[in-house]
DRENBAGU-465408 format. One record per residue (C-alpha): residue number from 0; x, y, z. Coordinates in pm, whole numbers, plus 50000, padded with zeros to 5 digits. Each point is the difference from the previous one (the first is absolute). Example, Ala and Ser with C-alpha at 12.3 -4.5 7.8 and 13.67 -1.06 7.14 Angstrom:
BEGIN
+-----+-------+-------+-------+
:   n :    px :    py :    pz :
+-----+-------+-------+-------+
:   0 : 51230 : 49550 : 50780 :
:   1 : 50137 : 50344 : 49934 :
+-----+-------+-------+-------+
This chain:
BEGIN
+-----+-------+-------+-------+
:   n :    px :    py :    pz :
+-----+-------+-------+-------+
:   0 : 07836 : 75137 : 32203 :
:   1 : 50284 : 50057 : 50242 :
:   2 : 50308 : 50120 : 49836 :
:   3 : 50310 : 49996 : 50180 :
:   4 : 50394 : 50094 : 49887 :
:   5 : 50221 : 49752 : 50044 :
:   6 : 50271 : 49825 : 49977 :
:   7 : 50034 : 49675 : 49743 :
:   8 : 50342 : 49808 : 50024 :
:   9 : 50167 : 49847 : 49665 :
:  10 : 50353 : 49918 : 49960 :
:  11 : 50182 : 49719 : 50043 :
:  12 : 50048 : 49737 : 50388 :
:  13 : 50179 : 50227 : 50219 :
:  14 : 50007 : 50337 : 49783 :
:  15 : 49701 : 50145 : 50054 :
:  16 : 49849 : 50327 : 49781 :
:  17 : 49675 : 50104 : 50020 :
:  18 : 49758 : 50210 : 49733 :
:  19 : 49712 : 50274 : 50230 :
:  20 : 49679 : 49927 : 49843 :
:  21 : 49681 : 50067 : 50063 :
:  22 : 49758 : 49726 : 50045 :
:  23 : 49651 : 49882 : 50203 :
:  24 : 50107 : 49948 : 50378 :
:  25 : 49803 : 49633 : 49932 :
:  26 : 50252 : 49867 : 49757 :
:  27 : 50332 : 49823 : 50043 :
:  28 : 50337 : 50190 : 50112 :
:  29 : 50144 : 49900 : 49589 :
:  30 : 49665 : 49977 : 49858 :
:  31 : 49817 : 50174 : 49781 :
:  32 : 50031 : 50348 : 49990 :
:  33 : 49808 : 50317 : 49907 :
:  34 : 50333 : 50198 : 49888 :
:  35 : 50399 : 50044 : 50076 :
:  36 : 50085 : 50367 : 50112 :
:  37 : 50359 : 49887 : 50034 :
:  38 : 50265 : 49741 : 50143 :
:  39 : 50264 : 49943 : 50313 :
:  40 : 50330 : 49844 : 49961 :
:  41 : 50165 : 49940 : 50399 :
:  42 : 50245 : 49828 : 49847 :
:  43 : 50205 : 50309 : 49867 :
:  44 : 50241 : 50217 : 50204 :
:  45 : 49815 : 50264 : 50060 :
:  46 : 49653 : 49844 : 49882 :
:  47 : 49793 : 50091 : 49716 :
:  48 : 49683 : 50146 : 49988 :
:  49 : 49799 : 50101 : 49704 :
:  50 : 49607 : 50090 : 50037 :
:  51 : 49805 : 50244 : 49777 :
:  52 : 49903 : 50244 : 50246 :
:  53 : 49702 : 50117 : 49828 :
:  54 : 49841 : 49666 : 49961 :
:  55 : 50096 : 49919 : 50390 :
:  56 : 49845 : 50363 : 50086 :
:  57 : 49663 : 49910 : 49730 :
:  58 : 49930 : 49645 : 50226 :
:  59 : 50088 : 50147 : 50309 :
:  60 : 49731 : 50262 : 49944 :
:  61 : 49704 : 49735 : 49877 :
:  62 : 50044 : 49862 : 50326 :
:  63 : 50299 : 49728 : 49979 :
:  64 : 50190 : 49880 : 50337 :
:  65 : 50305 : 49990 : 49946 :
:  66 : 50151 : 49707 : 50201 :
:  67 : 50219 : 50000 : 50278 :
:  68 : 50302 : 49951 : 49812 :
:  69 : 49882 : 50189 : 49687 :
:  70 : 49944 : 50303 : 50229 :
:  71 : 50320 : 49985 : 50120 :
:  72 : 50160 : 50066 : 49661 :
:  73 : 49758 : 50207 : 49884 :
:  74 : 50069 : 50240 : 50289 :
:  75 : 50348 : 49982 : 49877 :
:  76 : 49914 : 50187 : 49653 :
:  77 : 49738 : 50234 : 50192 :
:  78 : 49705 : 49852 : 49874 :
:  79 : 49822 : 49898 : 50302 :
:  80 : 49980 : 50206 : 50312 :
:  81 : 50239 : 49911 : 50279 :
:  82 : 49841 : 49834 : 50284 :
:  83 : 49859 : 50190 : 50272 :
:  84 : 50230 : 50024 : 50317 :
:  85 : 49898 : 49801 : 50326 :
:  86 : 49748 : 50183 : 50263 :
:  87 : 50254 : 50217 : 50253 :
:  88 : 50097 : 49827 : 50325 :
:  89 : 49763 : 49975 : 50302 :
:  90 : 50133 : 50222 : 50295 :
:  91 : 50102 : 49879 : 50311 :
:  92 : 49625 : 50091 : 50194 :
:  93 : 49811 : 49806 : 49758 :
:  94 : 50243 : 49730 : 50026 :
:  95 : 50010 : 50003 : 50403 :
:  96 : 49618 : 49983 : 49990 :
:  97 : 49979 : 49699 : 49743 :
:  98 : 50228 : 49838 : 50196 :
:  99 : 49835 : 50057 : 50329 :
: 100 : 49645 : 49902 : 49842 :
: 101 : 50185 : 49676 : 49894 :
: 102 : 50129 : 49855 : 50365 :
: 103 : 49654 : 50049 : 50115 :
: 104 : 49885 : 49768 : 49767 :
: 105 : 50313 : 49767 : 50076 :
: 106 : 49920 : 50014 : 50411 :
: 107 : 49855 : 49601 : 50061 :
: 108 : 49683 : 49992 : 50142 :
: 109 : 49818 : 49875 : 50312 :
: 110 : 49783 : 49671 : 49935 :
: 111 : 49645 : 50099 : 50107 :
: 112 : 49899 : 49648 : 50096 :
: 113 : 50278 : 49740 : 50089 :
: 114 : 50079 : 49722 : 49765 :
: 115 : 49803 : 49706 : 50015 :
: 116 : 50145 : 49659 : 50062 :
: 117 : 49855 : 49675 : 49871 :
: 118 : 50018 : 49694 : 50181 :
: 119 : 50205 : 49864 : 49709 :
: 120 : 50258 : 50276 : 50026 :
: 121 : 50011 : 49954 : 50399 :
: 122 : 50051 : 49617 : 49926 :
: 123 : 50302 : 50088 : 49742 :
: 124 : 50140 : 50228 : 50236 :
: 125 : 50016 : 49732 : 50284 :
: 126 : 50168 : 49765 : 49775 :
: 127 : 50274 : 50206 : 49919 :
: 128 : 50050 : 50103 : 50346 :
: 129 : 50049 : 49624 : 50125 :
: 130 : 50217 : 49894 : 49707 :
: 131 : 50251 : 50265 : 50081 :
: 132 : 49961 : 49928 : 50390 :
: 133 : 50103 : 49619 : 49915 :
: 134 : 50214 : 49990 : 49717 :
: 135 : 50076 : 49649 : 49832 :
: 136 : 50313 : 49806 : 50145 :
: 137 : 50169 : 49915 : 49655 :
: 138 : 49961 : 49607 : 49897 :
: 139 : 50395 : 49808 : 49952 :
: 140 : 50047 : 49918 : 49622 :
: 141 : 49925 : 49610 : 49903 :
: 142 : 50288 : 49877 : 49826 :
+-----+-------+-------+-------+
């Protein structure tokens, strides 16, 4: 079973507060649940949050993801690790050389062997070449 920490809304249309629980990643986002570790009112100035740490740490530590969300306030209260930082920027070599490598792909080949054309296309072709040479002469309006 797949347990994950998250978020389940309750409250009223337009006032939104949400209990953490933890529950199997297969179920619905207000469905049945496994336990509630805590809850999340947005609605207050500043906002409350409630969790007990030492259940969040407990699930946390059998293997339960928090969710994206979930994370986010539990990183808050120091329960869950803060994510790692992002890789350290290229410099400007490595850069010059991927960029290099990629307008030699861009560069438009040479056809080996000229395109063929079909009788059909040839006819097309001739078509359109006459109807521009001799446009229509515009018919007067019957009344």
């Amino acid at each position: 079973m797949a347990v994950v920490i998250r978020m389940m809304r309750a409250g009223a249309k337009k006032r939104p507060f949400y209990r953490v629980v933890v529950a199997d990643s297969r179920r619905q986002r207000d469905g049945r649940f496994v336990e509630i570790l805590g809850f999340y009112d947005p609605m207050t100035k500043p906002y409350t949050l409630k969790i007990d740490e030492a259940k969040a740490k407990e699930w946390v530590e059998k293997g339960a993801q928090p969710s994206e969300q979930a994370a986010s306030l539990l990183r808050t209260l120091g329960i869950v690790a803060a994510r790692p930082s992002k890789a350290p920027k290229q410099t400007s070599t490595v850069k010059a050389a991927k960029a290099a490598k990629a307008a030699d792909k861009k560069a438009p080949v040479a056809r080996k062997k000229p395109r063929k054309v079909t009788d059909r296309k040839a006819k097309n072709k001739a078509a359109r070449v006459k109807k521009k040479a001799n446009p229509k002469k515009p018919q007067p309006k019957k009344k």
